[in-house]
C-alpha angles and dihedrals in degrees: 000000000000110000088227086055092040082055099050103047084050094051087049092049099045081051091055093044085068092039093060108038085052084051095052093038089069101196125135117301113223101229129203133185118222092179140331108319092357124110156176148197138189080244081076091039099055098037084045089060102044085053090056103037087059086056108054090037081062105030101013090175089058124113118234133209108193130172100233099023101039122202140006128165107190119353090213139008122251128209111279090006120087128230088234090051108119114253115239079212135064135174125207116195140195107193098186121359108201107026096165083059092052091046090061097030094250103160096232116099142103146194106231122193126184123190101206102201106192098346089317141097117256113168136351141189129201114191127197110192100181091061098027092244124169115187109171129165127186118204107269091357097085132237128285139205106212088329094316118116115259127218132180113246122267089246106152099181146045091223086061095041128105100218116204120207156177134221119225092243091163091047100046078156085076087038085105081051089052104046082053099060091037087057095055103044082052096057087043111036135056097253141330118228124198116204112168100234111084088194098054096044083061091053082046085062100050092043090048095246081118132031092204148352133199122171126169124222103021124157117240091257090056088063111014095091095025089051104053079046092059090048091040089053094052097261138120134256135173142130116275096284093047101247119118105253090101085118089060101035101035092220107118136173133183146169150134109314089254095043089047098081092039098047087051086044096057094036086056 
């Protein structure tokens, strides 16, 4: 296993340790909007800072992306290295995907954590705590279920495909754009599910749970890691028009290498 890999599986485990003991604890969550429909508990904050203290602890120069504390390019300076000098490395980290499900209980969240090597993802983690899921995928080495090798799923059309989405729940102003493709997958899929963890449907997608995934408006730390397991896994991503710029725009669709162009056909 890669150590970058070996880091961050321990920074995501040590995140889930406080999400579950919150979670069993069962006192009152201290609940902040960030912004409609958008929240946050000390529950984020504190998982948020186990993952990353793991990793500096491990790569102190590199630069990290988190949901709750932003950026951060190098923790410290080294001799004959500035502190303004650009990381090879960046982590981008998920503390807690799903927060409005954690909030209610609802077993469906993650923590997700991406390690971005040169401008491009080079392993990932997704973590679900409640299930004691582990899903990791290394760059060329393929992605792995609790140590068991991951493949998309055979599925060879949209019209047999169980489609997983989002609602842009931050964005209700594309919300017209979004009913309109959603209308359209459900007259021509098997099915749409809605989650609730944008992370772990990804991870759905490269175990087979799902065929295929699109959601408008996501933050970097909702795909990074979601995204390399689905290559990994043999599948397809790519923003709505099927280039590679979903981490910019926030717009992402994936699937199953026969249900991609389907599922950007129907979403056009």
């Amino acid at each position: 296993m890669h150590p970058l890999l070996n880091i961050a599986i321990k920074a995501a485990r040590r995140a889930g340790s406080v999400i579950n003991r919150a979670a069993l604890d069962g006192g009152a969550l201290e609940v902040r909007a960030k912004q409609r429909n958008d929240f946050v508990t000390q529950v984020d904050r504190a998982a948020e800072s186990a993952a990353i203290e793991v990793i500096r602890r491990a790569y102190p120069d590199h630069a990290i992306l988190a949901e709750e504390s932003g950026e951060s390019r190098v923790a410290e300076a080294r001799p004959g290295r500035p502190k303004s000098a650009q990381p090879e490395t960046r982590w981008i980290i998920d503390p807690l995907d799903g927060t409005t499900n954690f909030i209610h209980g609802f077993p469906q969240y993650c923590v997700s954590i991406g390690v971005e090597q040169r401008g491009a993802m080079a392993h990932a983690v997704v973590y679900d705590p409640s299930k004691n899921e582990l899903f990791t995928a290394s760059k060329g080495r393929g992605a792995f279920l609790n140590d068991r090798r991951m493949r998309v799923t055979k599925c060879a059309h949209l019209r047999d495909a169980l489609v997983g989405t989002g609602f842009p729940f931050k964005e209700l102003s594309r919300l017209d754009h979004y009913l309109r493709g959603m209308e359209t997958i459900m007259r021509g899929s098997s099915g749409i599910r809605r989650a609730g963890s944008a992370a772990l449907d990804l991870a759905y997608v490269a175990c087979g749970r799902l065929d295929a995934f699109w959601e408008l408006g996501l933050a970097p730390w909702d795909m990074a890691a979601g995204a390399l397991l689905i290559s990994e896994a043999g599948g397809l991503v790519g923003d709505l028009r099927g280039g590679q710029d979903y981490l910019a725009s926030g717009d992402i669709a994936a699937a199953t290498p026969k249900v991609f162009p389907e599922l950007l056909a129907a979403l056009r």
